[in-house]
N, C-alpha and C positions, 0 to 999 in steps of 0.2 A: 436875733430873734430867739429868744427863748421858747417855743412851742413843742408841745407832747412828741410831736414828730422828731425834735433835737437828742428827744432823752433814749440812754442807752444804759444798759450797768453789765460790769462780770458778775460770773457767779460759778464758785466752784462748788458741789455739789455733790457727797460722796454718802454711801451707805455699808458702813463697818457690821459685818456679822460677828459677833462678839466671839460667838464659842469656835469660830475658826481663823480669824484674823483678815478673811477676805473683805475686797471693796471692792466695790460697784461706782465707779464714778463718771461723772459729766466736769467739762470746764469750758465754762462761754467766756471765753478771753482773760481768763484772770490766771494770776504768777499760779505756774506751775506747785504745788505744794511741796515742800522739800520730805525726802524719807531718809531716815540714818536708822540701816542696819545695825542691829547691834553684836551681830555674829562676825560679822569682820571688820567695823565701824567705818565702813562707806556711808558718803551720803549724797545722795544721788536726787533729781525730780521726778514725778511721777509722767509716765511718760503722757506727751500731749494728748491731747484730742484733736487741736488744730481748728477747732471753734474759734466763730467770734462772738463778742457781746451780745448781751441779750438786749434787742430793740433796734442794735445796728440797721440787720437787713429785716423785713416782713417774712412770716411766713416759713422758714427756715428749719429745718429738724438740725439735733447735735447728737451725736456718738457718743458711747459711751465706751468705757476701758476698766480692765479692770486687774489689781493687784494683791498680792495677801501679805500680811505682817505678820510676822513670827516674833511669838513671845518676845517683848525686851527692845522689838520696832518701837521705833516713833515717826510721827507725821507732824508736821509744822507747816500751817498755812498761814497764810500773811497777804498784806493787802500792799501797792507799789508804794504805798509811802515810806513805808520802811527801808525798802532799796534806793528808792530818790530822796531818800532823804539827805540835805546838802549840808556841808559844813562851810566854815567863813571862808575857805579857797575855792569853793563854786567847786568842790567835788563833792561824786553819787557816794552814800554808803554801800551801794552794790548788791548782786547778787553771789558774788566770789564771796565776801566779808563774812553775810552772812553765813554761808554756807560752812564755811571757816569755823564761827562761831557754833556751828553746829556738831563739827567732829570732835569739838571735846564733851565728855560724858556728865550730864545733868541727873541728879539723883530724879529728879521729877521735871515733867510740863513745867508747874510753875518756875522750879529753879532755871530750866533753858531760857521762859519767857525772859526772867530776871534778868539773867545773863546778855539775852539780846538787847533789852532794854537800857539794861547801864552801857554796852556797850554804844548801844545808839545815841544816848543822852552826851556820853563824853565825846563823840564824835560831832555831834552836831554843836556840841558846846554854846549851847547861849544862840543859836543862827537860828532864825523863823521858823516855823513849823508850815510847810505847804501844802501839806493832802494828813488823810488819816492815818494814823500809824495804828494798825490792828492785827494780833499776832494771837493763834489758837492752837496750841501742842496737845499732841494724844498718843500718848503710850500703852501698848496694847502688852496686855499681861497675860 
């Protein structure tokens, strides 16, 4: 039964003040966003909210949390297809992997996306594509 009542989505949902690096955010059940420090190059998620999706339950309020970036942060949100993304051994591309992929240093957004990207293409090599692969990097300057 496909009916309006069936449908649910995440939604992460953040508000960057530019001239100080702070955020303001919400997450109704969607991947954690990843943040890589660039003063000691950790990279860590931002910590939960512990929401669910939006349409899950009726009626519901969600929290919000909130973090600052310091010059030379980045933040990298992504959608589960890129982590479940499988290759021909019926193995996940991960959450570790990516994250991996993320402690090495990216001149820019686009060049991390890049990086994620070939990295995901050679992993999945030629094996179906099952949900969306959506990846959005922001380096605060």
């Amino acid at each position: 039964n496909d009916s309006v009542e069936d449908m649910f989505v995440t939604v992460f949902y953040g508000i960057l003040d530019l001239s100080t690096g702070h955020i303001k955010y919400s997450n109704a059940g969607h991947n954690p966003p990843i943040v890589i420090r660039r003063a000691d190059s950790s990279v860590t998620t931002l910590e939960p909210t512990g929401d669910i999706a939006l349409g899950a339950v009726p009626g519901i309020t969600y929290s919000e949390k909130e973090t600052v970036l310091a010059p030379g942060d980045s933040l990298l949100l992504y959608t589960d297809g890129v982590t479940e993304a499988m290759n021909s051994a019926g193995e996940l591309f991960g959450t570790t992997r990516l994250q991996n992929l993320c402690s090495s240093p990216a001149d820019s957004p686009q060049a991390l996306i890049d990086n994620i990207s070939a990295s995901l293409a050679a992993f999945t090599a030629g094996s179906p594509q099952s949900d969306d692969i959506t990846l959005l990097a922001v380096s605060y300057r």
